[in-house]
C-alpha positions as CSV (number, residue, x, y, z in Angstrom):
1,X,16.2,-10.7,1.3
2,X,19.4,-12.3,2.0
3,X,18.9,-15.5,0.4
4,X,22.3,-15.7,-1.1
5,X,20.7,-15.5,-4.8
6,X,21.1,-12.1,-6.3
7,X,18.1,-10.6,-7.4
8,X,18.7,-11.3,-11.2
9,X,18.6,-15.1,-10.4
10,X,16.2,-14.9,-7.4
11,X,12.2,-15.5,-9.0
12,X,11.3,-14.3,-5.2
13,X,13.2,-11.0,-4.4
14,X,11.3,-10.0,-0.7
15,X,10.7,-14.2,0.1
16,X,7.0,-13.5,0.7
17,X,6.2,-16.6,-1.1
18,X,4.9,-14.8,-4.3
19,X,6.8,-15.2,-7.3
20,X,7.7,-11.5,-8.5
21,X,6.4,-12.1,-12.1
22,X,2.8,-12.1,-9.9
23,X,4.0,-9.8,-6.9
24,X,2.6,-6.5,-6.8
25,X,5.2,-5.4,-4.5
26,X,7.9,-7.5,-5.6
27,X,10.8,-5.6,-3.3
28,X,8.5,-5.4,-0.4
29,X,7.6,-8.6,1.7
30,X,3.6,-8.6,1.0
31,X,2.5,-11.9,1.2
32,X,-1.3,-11.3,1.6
33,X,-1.2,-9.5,-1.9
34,X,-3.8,-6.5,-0.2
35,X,-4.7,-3.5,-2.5
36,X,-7.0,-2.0,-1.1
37,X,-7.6,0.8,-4.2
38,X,-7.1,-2.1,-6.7
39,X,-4.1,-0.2,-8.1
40,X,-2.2,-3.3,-8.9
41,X,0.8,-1.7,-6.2
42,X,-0.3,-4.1,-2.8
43,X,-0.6,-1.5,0.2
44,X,3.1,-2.9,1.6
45,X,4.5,-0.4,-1.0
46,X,1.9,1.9,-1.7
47,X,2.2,5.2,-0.8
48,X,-1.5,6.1,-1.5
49,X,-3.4,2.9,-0.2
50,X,-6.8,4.0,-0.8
51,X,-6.5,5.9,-4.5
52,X,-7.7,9.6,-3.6
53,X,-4.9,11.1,-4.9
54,X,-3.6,12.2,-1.2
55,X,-0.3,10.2,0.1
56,X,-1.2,8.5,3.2
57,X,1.4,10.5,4.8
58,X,-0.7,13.6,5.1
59,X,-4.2,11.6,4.1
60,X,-6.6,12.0,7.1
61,X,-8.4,8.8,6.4
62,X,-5.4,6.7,4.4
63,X,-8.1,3.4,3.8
64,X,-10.9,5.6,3.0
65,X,-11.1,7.6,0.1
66,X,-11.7,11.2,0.4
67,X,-10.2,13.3,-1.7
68,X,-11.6,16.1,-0.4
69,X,-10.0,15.9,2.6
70,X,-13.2,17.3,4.8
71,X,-13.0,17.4,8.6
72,X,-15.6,19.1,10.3
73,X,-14.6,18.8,13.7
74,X,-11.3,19.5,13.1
75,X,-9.6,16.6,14.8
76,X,-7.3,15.2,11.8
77,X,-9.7,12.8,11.1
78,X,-11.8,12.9,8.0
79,X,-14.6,12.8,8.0
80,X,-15.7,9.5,6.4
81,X,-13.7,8.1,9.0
82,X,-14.8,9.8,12.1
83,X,-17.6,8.2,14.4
């Protein structure tokens, strides 16, 4: 954040409004605090929001765990996610 205060001296690196000493994305502007997979790492910088091991990048349901990874239909969305 460009707050003129470097981030040594700066208690609020991304000026969310959380102190860092609480943040759990303390670099990332998160100031809702979600964590979805209660990880302690808030969704804004998580790169596997809903803990089943599978990076949302290439997760089929990324706020639904499903490790597994099944899709029946075969429409890239898993299963626990598909209506």
């Amino acid at each position: 954040m460009s707050d003129m205060q470097g981030n040594a001296c700066d208690g609020d690196d991304d000026g969310d409004g959380v102190i860092d000493a609480t943040d759990n994305c303390p670099l990332v502007s998160n100031s809702n605090q979600a964590d979805l997979d209660s990880d302690e790492l808030g969704n804004a910088c998580d790169e596997d929001d809903d803990g089943d091991s599978v990076a949302d990048s290439q997760d089929n349901c990324p706020l639904v765990s499903n490790s597994d990874q099944t899709d029946v239909d075969n429409n890239d969305i898993g299963d626990v996610c598909d209506s």
